[in-house]
C-alpha positions, 0 to 999 in steps of 0.5 A: 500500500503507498502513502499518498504520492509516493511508496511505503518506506516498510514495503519499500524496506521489506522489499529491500531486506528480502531481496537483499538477503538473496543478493548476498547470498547470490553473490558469494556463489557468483563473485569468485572462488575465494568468496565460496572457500571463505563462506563454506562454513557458515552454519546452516543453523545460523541461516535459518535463525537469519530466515525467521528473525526476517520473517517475525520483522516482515511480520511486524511491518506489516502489521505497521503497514495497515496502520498506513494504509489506512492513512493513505485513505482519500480524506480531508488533507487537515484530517488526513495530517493530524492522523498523521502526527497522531500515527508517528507518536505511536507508530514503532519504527523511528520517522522522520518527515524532511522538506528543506528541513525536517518538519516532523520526527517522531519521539523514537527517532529523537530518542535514537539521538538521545534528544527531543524530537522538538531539537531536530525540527528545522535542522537538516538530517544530515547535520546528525550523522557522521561527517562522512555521511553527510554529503550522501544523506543531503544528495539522497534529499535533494534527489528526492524532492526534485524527482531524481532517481535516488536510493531507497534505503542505505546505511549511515553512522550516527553518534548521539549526545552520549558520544554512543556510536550506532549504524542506522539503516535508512529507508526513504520515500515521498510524500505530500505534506501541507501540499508540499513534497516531503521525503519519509525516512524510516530507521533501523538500528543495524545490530552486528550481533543478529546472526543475519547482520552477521552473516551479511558483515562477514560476507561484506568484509569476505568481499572486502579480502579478495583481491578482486573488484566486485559490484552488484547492480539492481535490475534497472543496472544501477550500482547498489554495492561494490568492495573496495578493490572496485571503488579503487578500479572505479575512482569513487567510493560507494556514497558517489556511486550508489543508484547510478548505471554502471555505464554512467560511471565508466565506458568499456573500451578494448585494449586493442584497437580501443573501440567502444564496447557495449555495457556488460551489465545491460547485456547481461540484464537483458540476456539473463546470461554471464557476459565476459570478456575471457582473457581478452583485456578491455579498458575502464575509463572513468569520466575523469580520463583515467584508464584500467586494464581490467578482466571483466564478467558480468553475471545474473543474480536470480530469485527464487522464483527464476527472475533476474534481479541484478548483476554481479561484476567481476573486475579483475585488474590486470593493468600491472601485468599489461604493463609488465607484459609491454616493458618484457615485449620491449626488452625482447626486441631490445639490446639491454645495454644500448637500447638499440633494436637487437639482432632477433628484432632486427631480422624481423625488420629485415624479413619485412624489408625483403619481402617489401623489395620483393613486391617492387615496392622499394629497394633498401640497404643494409649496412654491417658495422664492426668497430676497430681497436674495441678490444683494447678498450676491454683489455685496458679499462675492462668491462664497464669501460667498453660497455660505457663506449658502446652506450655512447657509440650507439647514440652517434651511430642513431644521430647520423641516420634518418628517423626512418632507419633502424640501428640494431646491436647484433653483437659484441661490438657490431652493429647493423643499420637497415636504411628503409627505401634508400637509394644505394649512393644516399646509403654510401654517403649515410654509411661514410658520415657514419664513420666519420662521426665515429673516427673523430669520436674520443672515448674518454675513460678515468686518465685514458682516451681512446680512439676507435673507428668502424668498417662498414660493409654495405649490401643493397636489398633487391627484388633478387635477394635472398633470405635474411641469413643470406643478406647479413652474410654478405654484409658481413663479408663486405665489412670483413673485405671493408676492415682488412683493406683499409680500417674504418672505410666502406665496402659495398658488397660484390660476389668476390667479397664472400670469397675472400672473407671465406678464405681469410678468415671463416675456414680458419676458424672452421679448420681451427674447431674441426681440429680441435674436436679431433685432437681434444683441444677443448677445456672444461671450467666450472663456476660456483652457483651460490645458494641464497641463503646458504644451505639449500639441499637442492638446486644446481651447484656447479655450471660446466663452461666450454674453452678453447686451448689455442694453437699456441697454448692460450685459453680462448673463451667462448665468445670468440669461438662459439659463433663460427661453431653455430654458423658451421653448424659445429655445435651439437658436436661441441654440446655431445663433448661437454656433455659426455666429458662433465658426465663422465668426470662426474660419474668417476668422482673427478667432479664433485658437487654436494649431496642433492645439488647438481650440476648445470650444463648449456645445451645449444639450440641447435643441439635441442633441433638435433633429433639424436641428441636425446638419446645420447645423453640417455646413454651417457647417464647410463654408461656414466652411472650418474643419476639424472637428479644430478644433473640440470641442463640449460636452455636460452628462450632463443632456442627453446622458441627456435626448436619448440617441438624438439625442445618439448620432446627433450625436456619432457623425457629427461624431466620426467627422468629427474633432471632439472631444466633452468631458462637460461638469459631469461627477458633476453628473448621473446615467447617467454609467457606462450612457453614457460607453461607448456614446458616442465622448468625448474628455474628462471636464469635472469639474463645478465644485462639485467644485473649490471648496476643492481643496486643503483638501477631503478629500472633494472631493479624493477625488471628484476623484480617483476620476474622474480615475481613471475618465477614465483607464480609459475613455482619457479626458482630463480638463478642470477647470473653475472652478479660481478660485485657485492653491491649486486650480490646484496641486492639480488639477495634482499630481492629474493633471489634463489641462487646467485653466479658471478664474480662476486661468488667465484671465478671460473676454474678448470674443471681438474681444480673444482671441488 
């Protein structure tokens, strides 16, 4: 039954209650997992005590409801108001009638405040609740008597004269009174100690505890809850959101091409079927501008007789992980030290490019750039001198060419410029202003200067060219013919060029690694790995490291070696020697590594494509008798992508053996997120670039330990590698680190002296 011109404020509530009730329950069932796992236990006892105690009220308010109804009666308006002011002295629940002011309030809503109801006249209901709570209780009043969609029935806090605090509940509607529109407030007392209220707080305050954003709408779509994760997401709280559409309040956009998408939550309403956008992440964007990546699924909430009441949303925010996901791809495709485009990126511009000149559209140029007297700089001044110089050489190099142009760092000291839709004679001029810039360069370094320069050799990119490997090969070799003619000149490639560089210097090396897998020239090092904290019982202990002894009897380290053994394709037969050689020291008690640790070996990616490899290591730790659980393999992101079907096969097997696996140079390479679930690994080797400078380098402390958080969600542990003092070493341990490598911990020795 209505009061004259507007509802019933106990139909009104009771309405609210009962649908309440379901709302609660309707939403621990739909928001999440840990909702479900948190309220399990409620007592089933407790519920039904929630059910009657709601029934004897419902009772009771209808029992009111007649009173009113009565009321509500056609009669003479002066009648019909000293009805009125006779029925609020009696009536049971607190009233209070508000215009402008409050006009009327009954003795037990006076009492509620420990005042007389003869104080609250003329004031305004808002200067009786708790500051903030007032804005929403004054909003809720002015909506009211202008006729705007306002909330039936919130909460607010009071404190009476006592300094006594209590939560009120406060059910509202209109009327006409004296030929004006008046607003009803009805309240109710909020007892956390009912088991109903009870039942309710632990729900809200389970809401609260997720990680998750989590809203309900009423029928109609407007807001009528929300935890605090989505009032963070949203950019208000719930007094500025209560009664509004969810699409007043934010519009969703899709991350990728950034179109408006339509509301969820009325699609759901509508269709009485969950809407979500799966794994596919859309933006909020809030009336302010600002923008949420979020995982979003709107669901229905049914009564008991199968309508659709509401919608419960799900805002799952993901925009740290985008973020991460976006810093990972752009280190992917980056040179760690210069910032520069690196080799893998490289050729996937370089692939565009030929297939761009292929289809008539343009010619291009590639220019291969080698600097001359680099080593000196290392030998001299050491590592942070030469990394110091190629920082600064890179930033020459990218001044000299044009915007359009790609500069890339493929290599140690080398460099590769793809100039897009340059003539062959602007190509020459661009690759001379280069090496000019690059002669008059002084590196300056502590009391030393130095003085470098660069050979350049240039191939042009034509309709006949042939794959990337190809069109850097050649480039290559004009930049050998380039440096062997004259230091710091330009060579555009010709045919002979390819000759020459074979002859001079690529069979040399070619001859030198055939002789050396003859005659047993290769070396074995250890490097201690460092478990942090000391201790652990697992993990790898030891990483086995390939040498080269020269012809002259010098060590040659890997760096100058192991790419001719990949460009000649020697590598599985360099891999199957170190395995076969650390295996069998091991197994004879040459090589010792403590009880339940391991020992770490590198596997190439072209020994992971080489379909016999597998079971040649097999046969190694059955001949050798070492237990698989001994030994942990090393495999880079670059050739597990390379290799993906082989490296599954490889990897399955020997794990499920006992081996371990680690990723090693991990955020060097791309495919980490596609790859690292589908394949069985044990650690997380955190690519060296990343350690230079730790502890004063912001940025790479992030990277650090944004993958350290992945490792942990994917239960991995981690390895850091090249930590080369103990500034990094402090660092990588206060970060989490599971183990540590470098200089810091130990030097590499020949295998014969490891312990």
């Amino acid at each position: 039954m209505l009061l004259p011109g507007g509802k019933c404020p106990a139909q009104t509530k009771r309405c609210r209650q009962q649908v309440g009730g379901r709302r609660i329950a309707q939403l621990l069932w739909l928001s999440s997992t840990a909702v479900m796992v948190a309220c399990v236990g409620l007592s089933a006892a407790l519920l039904a005590l929630w059910i009657r105690a709601r029934r004897r009220l419902s009772e009771m308010q209808a029992e009111r409801d007649e009173v009113i109804a009565d009321l509500a009666r056609p009669r003479p308006s002066v009648v019909r108001e000293n009805a009125l002011g006779e029925l609020l002295k009696v009536i049971h629940d607190p009233v209070v009638l508000h215009g402008e002011r409050i006009v009327i309030a009954n003795p037990r809503f006076a009492a509620l405040l420990g005042r007389d109801p003869e104080d609250l006249i003329g004031h305004h209901l808002a200067e009786f609740v708790e500051p903030e709570y007032s804005d929403l209780v004054a909003d809720n009043v002015r909506r009211r008597l202008a006729g705007d969609p306002a909330a039936d029935v919130y909460e607010v806090e009071v404190t009476d004269e006592s300094g006594r605090a209590m939560r009120l509940e406060l059910s509202n509607c209109t009327m006409r009174h004296h030929d004006a529109d008046v607003v009803v407030f009805t309240a109710t007392p909020v007892q956390p100690t009912e088991p109903a209220d009870s039942h309710r707080s632990r729900a809200v305050a389970t809401l609260e505890a997720i990680g998750e954003g989590v809203l309900t709408t009423d029928i109609h779509g407007r807001i009528d809850f929300l935890n605090r994760q989505a009032a963070d997401l949203l950019g208000r709280g719930f007094a500025e959101l209560d009664g509004r559409l969810f699409s007043d309040v934010v519009s969703v956009v899709d991350e990728a091409d950034r179109r408006a998408l339509a509301d969820p939550v009325m699609q759901c309403l509508s269709s009485g079927n969950k809407v979500s956008t799966g794994r596919r992440a859309v933006l909020l964007r809030s009336a302010e501008g600002n923008e949420h990546g979020v995982e979003l699924s709107a669901s229905p909430m049914f009564s008991p007789a199968g309508d659709v009441v509401g919608a419960v949303v799900l805002l799952h925010n993901v925009t740290e992980l985008r973020g991460f996901a976006r810093q990972m791809s752009y280190q992917a495709s980056h040179d760690a030290l210069t910032g520069l485009v690196n080799r893998h990126e490289f050729e996937r511009r370089l692939q565009e490019s030929l297939e761009s000149a292929r289809a008539g559209r343009q010619s291009h140029v590639l220019c291969y750039l080698d600097l001359d007297r680099f080593k000196a700089v290392n030998d001299t001044s050491g590592h942070m001198a030469g990394d110091a110089m190629l920082r600064e050489v890179a930033a020459l190099v990218k001044d000299a060419v044009r915007d359009s142009d790609t500069v890339a760092r493929i290599g140690g000291d080398e460099f590769a410029l793809l100039l897009v839709g340059c003539p062959l004679e602007k190509a020459i001029q661009i690759a001379q202003d280069v090496a000019s810039v690059i002669r008059e360069f002084r590196f300056v370094w502590k009391d030393k200067i130095f003085q470098i320069g660069v050979s350049i050799g240039l191939v042009e990119i034509g309709r006949e060219s042939a794959g990337p490997e190809e069109v850097l090969a050649a480039a290559d070799s004009a930049c050998y013919v380039a440096k062997n003619q004259v230091a710091g000149q330009v060579h555009v490639y010709s045919a002979v060029d390819e000759v020459t560089a074979r002859q001079r210097g690529e069979i040399q090396w070619l001859q030198r690694l055939q002789h050396a897998l003859r005659d047993g020239r290769f070396l074995l090092y250890t490097q201690q790995i460092l478990a942090s904290p000391p201790g652990s019982q697992r993990g790898p202990a030891l990483e086995v490291l390939v040498r080269l002894i020269g012809d002259d009897g010098a060590v040659i380290a890997p760096g100058e070696f192991l790419k001719a053994a990949e460009r000649y394709r020697l590598m599985p037969m360099v891999d199957r020697w170190v395995v076969q050689t650390a295996l069998a020291a091991l197994g004879r008690g040459g090589l010792r590594i403590p009880p339940g640790r391991s020992l770490a070996i590198n596997i190439s990616g072209q020994t992971l494509g080489d379909n016999g490899f597998l079971e040649f290591v097999v046969d190694c730790l059955d001949s050798t008798g070492v237990l698989p659980q001994q030994v942990c393999f090393e495999v880079t992101e670059a050739s597990v992508v390379a290799n993906i079907d082989h490296a599954r096969r490889f990897i399955g097997v020997l794990h499920g053996m006992g081996c371990g696996f680690a990723l090693d140079d991990f955020g060097s390479g791309l495919g980490s997120f596609t790859n690292l679930k589908q394949l069985p690994m044990d650690y997380l080797k955190i690519d060296g670039a990343y350690m230079r400078n730790l502890g004063q380098d912001s940025v790479n402390q992030a990277m650090v330990g944004a993958m350290i958080k992945l490792a942990r969600t994917l239960n991995f542990a981690v390895i850091a590698e090249q930590v080369e003092d103990q500034a990094t070493l402090s660092t990588a341990q206060r970060m989490g680190v599971d183990y540590v490598q470098g200089y810091a911990v130990s030097h590499p020795e020949p295998m014969q002296s490891a312990h």
